[in-house]
C-alpha positions as CSV (number, residue, x, y, z in Angstrom):
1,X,-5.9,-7.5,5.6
2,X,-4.7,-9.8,8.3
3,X,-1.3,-10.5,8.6
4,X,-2.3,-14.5,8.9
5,X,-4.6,-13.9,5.5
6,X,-1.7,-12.5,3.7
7,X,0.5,-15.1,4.5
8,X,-1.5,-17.9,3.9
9,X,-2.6,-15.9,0.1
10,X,1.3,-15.7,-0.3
11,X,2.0,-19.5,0.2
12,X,-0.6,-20.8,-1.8
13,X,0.2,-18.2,-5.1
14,X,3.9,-19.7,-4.5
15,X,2.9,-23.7,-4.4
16,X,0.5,-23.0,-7.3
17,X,3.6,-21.2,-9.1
18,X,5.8,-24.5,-8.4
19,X,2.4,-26.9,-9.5
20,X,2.1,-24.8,-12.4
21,X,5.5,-24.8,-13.5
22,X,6.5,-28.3,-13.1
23,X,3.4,-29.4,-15.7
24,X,3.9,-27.4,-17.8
25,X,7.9,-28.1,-18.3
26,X,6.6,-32.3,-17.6
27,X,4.6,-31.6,-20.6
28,X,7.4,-30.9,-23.0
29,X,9.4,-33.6,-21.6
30,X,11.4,-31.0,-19.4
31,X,11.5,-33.2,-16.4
32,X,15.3,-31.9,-14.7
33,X,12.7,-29.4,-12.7
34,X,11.4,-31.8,-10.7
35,X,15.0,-32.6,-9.1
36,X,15.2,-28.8,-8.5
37,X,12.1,-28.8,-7.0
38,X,12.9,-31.7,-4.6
39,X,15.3,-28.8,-2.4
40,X,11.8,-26.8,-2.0
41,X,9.8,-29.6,-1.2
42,X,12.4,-30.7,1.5
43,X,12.7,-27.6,3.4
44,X,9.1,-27.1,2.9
45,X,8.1,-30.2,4.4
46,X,10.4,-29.5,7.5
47,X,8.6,-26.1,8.1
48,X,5.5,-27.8,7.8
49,X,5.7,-31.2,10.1
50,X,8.6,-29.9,12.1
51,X,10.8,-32.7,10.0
52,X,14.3,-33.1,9.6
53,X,14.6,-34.0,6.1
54,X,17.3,-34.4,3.6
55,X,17.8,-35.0,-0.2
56,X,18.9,-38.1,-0.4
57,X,20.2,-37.7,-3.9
58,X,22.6,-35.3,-2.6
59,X,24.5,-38.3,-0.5
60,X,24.0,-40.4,-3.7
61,X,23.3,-39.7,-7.3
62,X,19.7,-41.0,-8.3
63,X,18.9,-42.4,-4.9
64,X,16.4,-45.9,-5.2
65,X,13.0,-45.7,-4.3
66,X,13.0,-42.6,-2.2
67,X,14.5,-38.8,-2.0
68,X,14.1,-37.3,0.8
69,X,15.1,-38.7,4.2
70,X,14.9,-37.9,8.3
71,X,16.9,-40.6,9.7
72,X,15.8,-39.6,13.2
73,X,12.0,-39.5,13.0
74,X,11.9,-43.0,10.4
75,X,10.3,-40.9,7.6
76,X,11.2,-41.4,3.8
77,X,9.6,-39.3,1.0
78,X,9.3,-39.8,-2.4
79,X,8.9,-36.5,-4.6
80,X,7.4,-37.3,-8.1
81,X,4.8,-35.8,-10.7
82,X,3.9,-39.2,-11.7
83,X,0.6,-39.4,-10.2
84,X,-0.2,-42.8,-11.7
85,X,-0.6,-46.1,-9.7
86,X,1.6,-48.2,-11.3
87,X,4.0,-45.1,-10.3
88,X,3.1,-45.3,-6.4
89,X,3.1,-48.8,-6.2
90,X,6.7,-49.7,-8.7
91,X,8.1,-47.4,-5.6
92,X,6.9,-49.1,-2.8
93,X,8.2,-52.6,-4.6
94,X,11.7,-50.7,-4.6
95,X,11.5,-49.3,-0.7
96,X,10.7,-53.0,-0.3
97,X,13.2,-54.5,-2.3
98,X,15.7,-52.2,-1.1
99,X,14.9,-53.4,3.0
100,X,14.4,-49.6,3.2
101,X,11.6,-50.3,5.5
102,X,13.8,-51.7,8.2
103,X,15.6,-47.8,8.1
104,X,12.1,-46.1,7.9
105,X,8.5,-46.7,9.9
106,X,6.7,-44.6,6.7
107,X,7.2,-43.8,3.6
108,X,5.2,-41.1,2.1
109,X,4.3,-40.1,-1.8
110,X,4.6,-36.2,-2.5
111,X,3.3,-35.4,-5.6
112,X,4.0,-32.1,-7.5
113,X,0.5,-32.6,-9.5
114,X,-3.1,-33.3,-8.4
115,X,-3.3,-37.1,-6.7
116,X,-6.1,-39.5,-8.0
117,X,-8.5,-41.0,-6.0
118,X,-7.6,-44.6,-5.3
119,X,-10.0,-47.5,-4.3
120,X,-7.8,-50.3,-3.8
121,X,-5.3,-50.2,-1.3
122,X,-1.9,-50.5,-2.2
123,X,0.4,-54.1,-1.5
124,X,3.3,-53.4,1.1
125,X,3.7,-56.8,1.5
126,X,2.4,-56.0,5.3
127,X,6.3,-54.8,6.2
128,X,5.2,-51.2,6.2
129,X,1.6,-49.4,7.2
130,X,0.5,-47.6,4.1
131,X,-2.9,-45.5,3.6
132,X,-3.8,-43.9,0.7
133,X,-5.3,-41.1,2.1
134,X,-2.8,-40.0,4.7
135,X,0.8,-41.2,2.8
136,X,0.2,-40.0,-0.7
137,X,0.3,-36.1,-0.4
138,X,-0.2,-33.1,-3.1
139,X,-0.5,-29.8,-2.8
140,X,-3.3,-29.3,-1.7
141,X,-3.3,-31.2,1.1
142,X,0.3,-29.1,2.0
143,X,-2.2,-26.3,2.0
144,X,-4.7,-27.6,4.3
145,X,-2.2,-28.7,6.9
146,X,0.0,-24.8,6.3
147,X,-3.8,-23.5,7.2
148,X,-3.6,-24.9,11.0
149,X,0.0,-23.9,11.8
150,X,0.6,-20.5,13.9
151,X,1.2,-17.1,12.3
152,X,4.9,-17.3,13.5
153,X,5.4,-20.9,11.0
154,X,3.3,-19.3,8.5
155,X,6.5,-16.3,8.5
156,X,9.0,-18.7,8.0
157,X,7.3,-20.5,5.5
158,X,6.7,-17.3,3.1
159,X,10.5,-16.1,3.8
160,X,11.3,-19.5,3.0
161,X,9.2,-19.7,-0.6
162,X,10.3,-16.1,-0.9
163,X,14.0,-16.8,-0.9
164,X,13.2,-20.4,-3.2
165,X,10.5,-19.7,-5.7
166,X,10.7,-17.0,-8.5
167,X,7.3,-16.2,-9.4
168,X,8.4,-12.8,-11.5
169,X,8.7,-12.9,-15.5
170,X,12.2,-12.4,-15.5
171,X,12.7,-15.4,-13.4
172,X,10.9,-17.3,-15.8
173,X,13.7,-16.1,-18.5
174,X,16.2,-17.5,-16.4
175,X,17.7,-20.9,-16.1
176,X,16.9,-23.5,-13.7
177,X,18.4,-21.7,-10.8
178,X,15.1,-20.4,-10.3
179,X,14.5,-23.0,-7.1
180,X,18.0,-23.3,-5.9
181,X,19.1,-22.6,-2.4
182,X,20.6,-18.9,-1.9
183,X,20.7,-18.8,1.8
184,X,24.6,-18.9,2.2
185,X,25.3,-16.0,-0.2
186,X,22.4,-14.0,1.4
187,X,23.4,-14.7,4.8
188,X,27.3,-13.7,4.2
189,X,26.1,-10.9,2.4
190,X,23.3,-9.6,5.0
191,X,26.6,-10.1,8.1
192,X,28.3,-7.8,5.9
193,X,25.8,-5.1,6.0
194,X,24.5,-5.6,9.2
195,X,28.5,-4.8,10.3
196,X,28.7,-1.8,7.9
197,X,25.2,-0.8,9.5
198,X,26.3,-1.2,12.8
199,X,29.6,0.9,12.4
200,X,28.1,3.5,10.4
201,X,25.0,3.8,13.7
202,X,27.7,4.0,16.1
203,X,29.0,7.0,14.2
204,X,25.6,8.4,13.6
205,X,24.2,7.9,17.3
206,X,27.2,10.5,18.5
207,X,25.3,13.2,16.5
208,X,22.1,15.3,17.6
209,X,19.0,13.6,16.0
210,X,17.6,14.9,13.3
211,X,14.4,16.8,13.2
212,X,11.6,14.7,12.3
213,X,7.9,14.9,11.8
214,X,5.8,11.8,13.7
215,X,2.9,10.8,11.8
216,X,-0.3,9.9,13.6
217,X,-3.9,8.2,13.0
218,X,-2.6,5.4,10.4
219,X,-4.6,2.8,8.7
220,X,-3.3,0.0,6.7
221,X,-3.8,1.2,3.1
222,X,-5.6,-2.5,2.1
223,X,-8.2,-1.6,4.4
224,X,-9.4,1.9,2.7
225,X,-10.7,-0.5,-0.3
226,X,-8.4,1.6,-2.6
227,X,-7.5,-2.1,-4.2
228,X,-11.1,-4.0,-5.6
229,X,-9.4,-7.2,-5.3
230,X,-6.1,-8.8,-3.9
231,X,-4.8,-9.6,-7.0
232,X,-4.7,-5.6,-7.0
233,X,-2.6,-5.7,-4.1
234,X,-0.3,-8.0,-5.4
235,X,2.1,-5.2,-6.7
236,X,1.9,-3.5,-3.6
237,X,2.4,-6.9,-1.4
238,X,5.5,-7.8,-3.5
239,X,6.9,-4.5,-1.7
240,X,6.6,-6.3,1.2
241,X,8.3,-9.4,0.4
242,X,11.0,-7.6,-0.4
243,X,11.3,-5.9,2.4
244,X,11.0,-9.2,4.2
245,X,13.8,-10.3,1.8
246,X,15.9,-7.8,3.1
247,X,15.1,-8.0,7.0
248,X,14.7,-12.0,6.8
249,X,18.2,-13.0,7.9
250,X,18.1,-10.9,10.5
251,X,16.0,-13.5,12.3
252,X,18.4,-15.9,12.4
253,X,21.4,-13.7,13.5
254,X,18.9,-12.5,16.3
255,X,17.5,-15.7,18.0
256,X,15.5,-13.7,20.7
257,X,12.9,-12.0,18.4
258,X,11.6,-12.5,14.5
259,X,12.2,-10.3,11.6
260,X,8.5,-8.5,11.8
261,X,9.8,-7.1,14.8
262,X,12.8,-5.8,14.0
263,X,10.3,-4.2,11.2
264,X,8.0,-3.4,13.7
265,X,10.1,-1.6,16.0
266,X,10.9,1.7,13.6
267,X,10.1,5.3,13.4
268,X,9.9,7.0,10.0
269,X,11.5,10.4,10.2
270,X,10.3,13.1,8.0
271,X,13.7,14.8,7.2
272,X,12.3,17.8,4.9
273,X,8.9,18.2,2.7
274,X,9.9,19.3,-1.2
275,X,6.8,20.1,-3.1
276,X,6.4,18.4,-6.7
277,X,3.0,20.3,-6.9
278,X,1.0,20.6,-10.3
279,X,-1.3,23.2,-10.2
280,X,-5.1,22.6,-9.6
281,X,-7.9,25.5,-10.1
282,X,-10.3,25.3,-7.3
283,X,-13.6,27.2,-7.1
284,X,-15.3,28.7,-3.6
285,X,-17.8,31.4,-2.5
286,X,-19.3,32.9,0.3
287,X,-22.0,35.6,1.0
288,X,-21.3,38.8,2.7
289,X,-23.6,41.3,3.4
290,X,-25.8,40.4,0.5
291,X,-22.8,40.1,-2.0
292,X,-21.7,36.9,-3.2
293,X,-18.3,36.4,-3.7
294,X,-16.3,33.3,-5.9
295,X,-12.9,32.6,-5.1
296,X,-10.6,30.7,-7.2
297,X,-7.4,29.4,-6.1
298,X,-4.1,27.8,-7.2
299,X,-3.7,24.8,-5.5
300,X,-0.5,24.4,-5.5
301,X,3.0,25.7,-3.9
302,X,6.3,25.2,-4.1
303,X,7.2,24.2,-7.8
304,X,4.1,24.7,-9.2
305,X,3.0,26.9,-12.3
306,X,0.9,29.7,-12.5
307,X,-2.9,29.3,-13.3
308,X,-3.7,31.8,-16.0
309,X,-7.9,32.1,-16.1
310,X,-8.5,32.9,-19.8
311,X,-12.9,32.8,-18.9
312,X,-15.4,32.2,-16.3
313,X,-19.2,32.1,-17.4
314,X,-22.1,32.4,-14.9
315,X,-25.1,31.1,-15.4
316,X,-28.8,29.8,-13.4
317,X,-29.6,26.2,-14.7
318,X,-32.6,26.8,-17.7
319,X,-32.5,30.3,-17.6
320,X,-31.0,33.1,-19.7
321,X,-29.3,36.3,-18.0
322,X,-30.8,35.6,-14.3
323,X,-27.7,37.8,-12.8
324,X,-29.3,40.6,-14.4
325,X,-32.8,39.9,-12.6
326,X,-31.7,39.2,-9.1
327,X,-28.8,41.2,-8.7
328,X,-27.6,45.4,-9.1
329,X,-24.3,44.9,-10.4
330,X,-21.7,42.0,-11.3
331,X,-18.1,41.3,-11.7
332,X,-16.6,38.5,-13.6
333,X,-13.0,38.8,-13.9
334,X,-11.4,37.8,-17.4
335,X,-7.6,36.4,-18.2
336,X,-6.7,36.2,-14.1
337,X,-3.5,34.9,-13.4
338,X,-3.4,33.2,-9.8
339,X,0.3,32.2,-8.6
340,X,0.9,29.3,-6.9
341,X,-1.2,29.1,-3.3
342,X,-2.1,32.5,-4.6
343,X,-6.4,33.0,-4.3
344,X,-8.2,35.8,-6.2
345,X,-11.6,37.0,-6.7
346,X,-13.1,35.7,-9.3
347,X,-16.6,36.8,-9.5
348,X,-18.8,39.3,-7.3
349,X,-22.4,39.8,-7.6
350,X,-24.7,42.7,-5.1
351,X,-27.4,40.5,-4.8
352,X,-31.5,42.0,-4.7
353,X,-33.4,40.2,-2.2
354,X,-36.9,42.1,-3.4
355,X,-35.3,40.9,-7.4
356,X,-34.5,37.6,-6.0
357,X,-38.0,36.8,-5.1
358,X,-39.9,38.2,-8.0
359,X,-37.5,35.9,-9.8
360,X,-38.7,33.2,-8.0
361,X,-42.1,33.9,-7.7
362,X,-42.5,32.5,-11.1
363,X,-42.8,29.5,-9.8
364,X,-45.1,30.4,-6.9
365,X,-42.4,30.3,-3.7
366,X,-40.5,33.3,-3.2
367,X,-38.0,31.8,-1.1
368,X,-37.2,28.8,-3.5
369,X,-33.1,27.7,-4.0
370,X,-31.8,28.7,-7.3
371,X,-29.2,26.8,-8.6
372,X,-26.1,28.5,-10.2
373,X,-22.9,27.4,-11.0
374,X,-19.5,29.0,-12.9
375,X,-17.4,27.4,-15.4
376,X,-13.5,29.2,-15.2
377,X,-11.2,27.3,-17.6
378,X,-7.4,28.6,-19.2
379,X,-4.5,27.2,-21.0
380,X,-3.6,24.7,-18.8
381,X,-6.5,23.9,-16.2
382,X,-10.6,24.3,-15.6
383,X,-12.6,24.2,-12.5
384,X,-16.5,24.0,-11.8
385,X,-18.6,25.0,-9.0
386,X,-22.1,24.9,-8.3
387,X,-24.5,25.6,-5.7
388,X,-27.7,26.5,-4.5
389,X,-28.5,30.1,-3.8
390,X,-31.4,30.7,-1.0
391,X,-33.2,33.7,0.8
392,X,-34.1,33.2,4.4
393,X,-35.8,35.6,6.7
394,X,-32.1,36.2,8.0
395,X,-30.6,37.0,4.1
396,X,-28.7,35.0,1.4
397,X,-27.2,31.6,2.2
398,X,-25.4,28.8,0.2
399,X,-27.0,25.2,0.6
400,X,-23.7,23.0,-0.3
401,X,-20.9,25.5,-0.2
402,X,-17.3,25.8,-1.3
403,X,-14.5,22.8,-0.9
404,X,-11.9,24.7,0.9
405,X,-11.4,24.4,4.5
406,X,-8.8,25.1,7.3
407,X,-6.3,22.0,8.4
408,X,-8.0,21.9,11.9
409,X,-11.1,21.6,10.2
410,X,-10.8,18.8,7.9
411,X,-8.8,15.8,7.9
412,X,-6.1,15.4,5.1
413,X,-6.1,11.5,3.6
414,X,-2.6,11.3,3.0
415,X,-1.7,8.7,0.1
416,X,2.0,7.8,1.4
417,X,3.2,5.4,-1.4
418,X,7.0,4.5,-0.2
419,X,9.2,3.8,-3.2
420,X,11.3,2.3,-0.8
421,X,13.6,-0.5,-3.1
422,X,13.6,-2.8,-0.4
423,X,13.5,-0.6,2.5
424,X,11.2,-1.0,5.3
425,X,7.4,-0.9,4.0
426,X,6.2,-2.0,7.6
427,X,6.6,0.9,10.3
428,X,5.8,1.7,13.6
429,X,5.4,5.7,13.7
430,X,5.0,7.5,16.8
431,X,2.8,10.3,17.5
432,X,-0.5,11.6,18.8
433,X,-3.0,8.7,18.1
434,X,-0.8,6.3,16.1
435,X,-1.5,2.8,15.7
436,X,1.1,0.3,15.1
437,X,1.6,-2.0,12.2
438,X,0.8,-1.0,8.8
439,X,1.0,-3.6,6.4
440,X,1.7,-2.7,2.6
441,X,1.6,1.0,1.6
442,X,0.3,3.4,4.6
443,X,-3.0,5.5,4.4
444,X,-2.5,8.3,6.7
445,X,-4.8,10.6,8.2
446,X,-3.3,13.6,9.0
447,X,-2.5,17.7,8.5
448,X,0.5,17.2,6.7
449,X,0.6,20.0,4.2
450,X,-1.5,21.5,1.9
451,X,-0.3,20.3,-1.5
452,X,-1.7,17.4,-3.6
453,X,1.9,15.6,-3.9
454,X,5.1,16.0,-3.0
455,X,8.6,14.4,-2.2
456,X,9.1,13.2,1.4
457,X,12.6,13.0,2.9
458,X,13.2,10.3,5.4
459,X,15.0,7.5,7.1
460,X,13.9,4.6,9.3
461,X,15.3,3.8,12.7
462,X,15.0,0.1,14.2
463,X,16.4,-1.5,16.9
464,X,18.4,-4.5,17.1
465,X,19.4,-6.1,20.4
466,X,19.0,-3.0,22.3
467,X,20.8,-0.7,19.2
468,X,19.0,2.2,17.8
469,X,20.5,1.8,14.1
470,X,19.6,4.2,11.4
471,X,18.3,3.7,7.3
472,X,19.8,5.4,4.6
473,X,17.9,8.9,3.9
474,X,15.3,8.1,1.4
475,X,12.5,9.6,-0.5
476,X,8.9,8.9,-0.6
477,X,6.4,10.1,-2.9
478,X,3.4,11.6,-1.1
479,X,-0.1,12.6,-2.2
480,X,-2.5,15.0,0.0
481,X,-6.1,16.0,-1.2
482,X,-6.2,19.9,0.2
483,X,-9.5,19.9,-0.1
484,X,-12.3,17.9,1.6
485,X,-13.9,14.7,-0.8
486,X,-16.8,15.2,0.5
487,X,-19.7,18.5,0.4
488,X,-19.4,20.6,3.6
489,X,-22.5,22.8,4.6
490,X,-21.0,26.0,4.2
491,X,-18.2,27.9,2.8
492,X,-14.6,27.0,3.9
493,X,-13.3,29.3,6.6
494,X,-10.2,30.2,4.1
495,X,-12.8,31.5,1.7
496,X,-14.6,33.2,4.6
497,X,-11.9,35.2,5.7
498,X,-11.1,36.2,2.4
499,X,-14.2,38.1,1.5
500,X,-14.2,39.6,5.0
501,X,-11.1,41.5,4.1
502,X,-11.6,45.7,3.5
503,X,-9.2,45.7,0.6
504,X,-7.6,42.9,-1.5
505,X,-4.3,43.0,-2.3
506,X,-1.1,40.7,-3.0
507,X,0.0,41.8,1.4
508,X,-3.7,41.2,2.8
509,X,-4.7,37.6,0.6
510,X,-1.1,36.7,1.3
511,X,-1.7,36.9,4.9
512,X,-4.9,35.1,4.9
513,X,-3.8,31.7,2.4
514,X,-0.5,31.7,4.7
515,X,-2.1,31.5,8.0
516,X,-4.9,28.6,6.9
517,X,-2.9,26.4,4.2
518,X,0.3,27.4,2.9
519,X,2.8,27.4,5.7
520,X,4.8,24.0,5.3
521,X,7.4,25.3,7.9
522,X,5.0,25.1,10.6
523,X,4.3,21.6,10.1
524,X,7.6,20.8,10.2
525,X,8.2,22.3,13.7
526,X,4.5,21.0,14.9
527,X,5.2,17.4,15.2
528,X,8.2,17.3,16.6
């Protein structure tokens, strides 16, 4: 999604927040919110026409006529959810009566609920020019005038709402503080960190830099249609306010560049990889020499827990006992106990080609697929696996073979969902083929590890005014398919090399699962 989009989808779920809010208190005669709301409106308004507006009812209690004032520009505005006409038209009598027209050249109406349509024009007495259609605003014409401003206003604007408007439940437990104006306790408390920051960089930058692990090939996560619609995102997208929250001031302590760039300009560091693995049972075979060997393995490392196999069943789709019409011998192993990223054979059949085809020549083609698949389930875990079995001229091959594959082979989707509590959720990584800006949570394509999740150790650098400064280490939760979502023509290369060994043992499989998957060391030294 577009960074314009977003903001835009931000604003208007914020104005509809305040709308909605302010008729439904008006409704039970709750009407102090609409003097709360006239700070928003004000600041709002300034962002949007470039005004310099001020609440008038701060210089005097219950100002007449009007609320908000610019004194420069000769603009008065009158903030009310009285959409009536006698409303519209008892204040212009009173901007009148007041000679408040010899201060201001127009007066306009804002109105926190939906304006009426209006046929008659309204009676200024001819002191003032006054059209319905362009001095009575509502929201919705705020919206249609937010839509032709520049991406950078459109920033400011959600910051601004961001920092105003609390759209969350708890703020709707709260009291009317809800709207108020923070900026001053924000801003003293963001030069306090950004001094803390700074001195604890300067220490920091003295020492070597870390070891780090550069990500490459990102997508924004919205694009990857993970989400079905944006209210989906909206969870994820609040991560992103915050982090704006947190990196907002920044913009106006740093006049020479906004906050997205002081975002933009970071490098996540991948500090250490801790595995938080459950274990998943995963099924694969391959034909050698006439034999046709299943694999199943544990995919899982680190912390996770042995897969004990209590049964595996074999059979060919609407036929009894086929194994014992196409093949010599079998081997099914029972109650098999694989350790983590541990592999063992599961099942070996000597396949009969002259068997095979008088098995298939009940259906008049000798050289026919048979479809076969194996059930292993335990304890704790179950795996399927079918595919079809076929005799060329050559010999025995598999038509839609196993799911495991070497990293250079396949490309891992990495899930990175960062936890981050207000820490940078917009990051420029560096690395082979990187793209810049990711917006929300990242999708990541690339060999990471082999494991389905695990903990990520990291800290962000950023940059401001020419000073590399450093995050607080942090820790991301990670999730990495080891397998391939998708069928692959043949058996994976893991699985291949595996039932090309002479003798399996705990030394030789060993060997095998740590040179294709299970070597998280190596990834941490490749990407430096």
């Amino acid at each position: 999604m577009l960074k314009r989009e977003q903001y835009i989808k931000r604003i208007i779920f914020c104005l509809s927040h305040i709308q909605a809010e302010v008729e439904a208190n008006n409704d039970v005669s709750f009407f102090d919110i609409n003097h709360i709301a006239e700070d928003v409106i004000c600041g709002l308004l300034n962002l949007i026409y470039g005004w310099k507006l001020e609440n008038e009812n701060h210089r005097q209690q219950n100002a007449v006529a009007v609320d908000l004032t610019d004194r420069k520009n000769r603009i008065a505005v009158q903030v009310t959810s009285d959409n009536t006409r006698d409303k519209i038209q008892d204040t212009i009598n009173k901007f009148i009566s007041h000679n408040q027209y010899q201060d201001f050249d127009q007066l306009y109406i804002l109105l926190l609920t939906d304006k009426m349509k209006h046929k008659k024009p309204f009676d200024t007495g001819g002191f003032f020019p006054f059209s319905h259609k362009q001095h009575i605003l509502d929201i919705k014409d705020l919206i249609k005038q937010i839509k032709t401003l520049d991406t950078a206003t459109l920033e400011h604007i959600v910051f601004y709402l961001d920092h105003e408007v609390d759209t969350s439940w708890e703020g709707h437990c709260g009291d009317e503080q809800t709207f108020r104006h923070r900026l001053p306790f924000t801003l003293a408390a963001v030069i306090l960190a950004v001094l803390i920051v700074g001195i604890t960089a300067f220490f920091l930058l003295r020492s070597p830099r870390p070891a780090g692990v550069y990500l490459s090939k990102i997508l924004p996560y919205t694009k990857s249609n993970y989400f079905a619609s944006y209210k989906d995102v909206s969870p994820v997208y609040q991560t992103e306010i915050e982090t704006y929250k947190a990196f907002s001031i920044l913009s106006f302590v740093r006049s020479d560049a906004s906050s997205a760039s002081v975002i933009e300009d970071q490098s996540c560091h991948i500090l250490n990889l801790d595995p938080i693995e459950e274990p998943i049972l995963i099924l694969d075979a391959v034909i050698v020499d006439d034999t046709l060997k299943l694999f199943a393995f544990n995919d899982g490392w680190g912390t996770a827990k042995t897969v004990n196999i209590d049964n595996a069943v074999l059979c060919w789709v609407g036929h009894t006992e086929p194994i014992v019409q196409i093949s010599n011998d079998a081997y099914i192993a029972e109650n098999t106990n694989i350790a983590p990223a541990g592999a063992v054979l599961l099942a070996e059949f000597a396949l009969d080609r002259e068997k095979f085809q008088n098995f298939n020549e009940l259906y008049d083609d000798s050289h026919a697929p048979v479809s076969i698949s194996i059930e292993a389930s335990g304890e704790d875990c179950s795996a399927n696996w079918s595919v079809y079995l076929i005799l060329s001229d050559i010999g025995f091959n598999l038509d839609y073979g196993g799911r495991g594959d070497s990293p250079d082979e396949y490309g891992i989707t990495l899930f990175a969902v960062l936890d981050v509590d207000s820490k940078p959720s917009v990051i420029t990584f560096t690395g082979p083929g990187s793209t810049p800006r990711v917006e929300d949570t990242l999708r990541v394509e690339t060999v990471l590890a082999p494991t389905k999740s695990c903990a990520v150790t990291c800290r962000n650098e950023f940059s401001i005014d020419g000073t590399i400064q450093q995050t607080d280490v942090y820790t991301a939760t990670v999730t990495v398919p080891a397998f391939t979502e998708y069928a692959m023509d043949m058996s994976g290369p893991l699985t291949r090399e595996l039932a090309g060994l002479d003798t399996l043992n705990e030394v030789s499989v060993g060997g095998v699962l740590q040179k294709y998957r299970y070597d998280p060391e190596s990834i941490l030294t490749q990407y430096h």
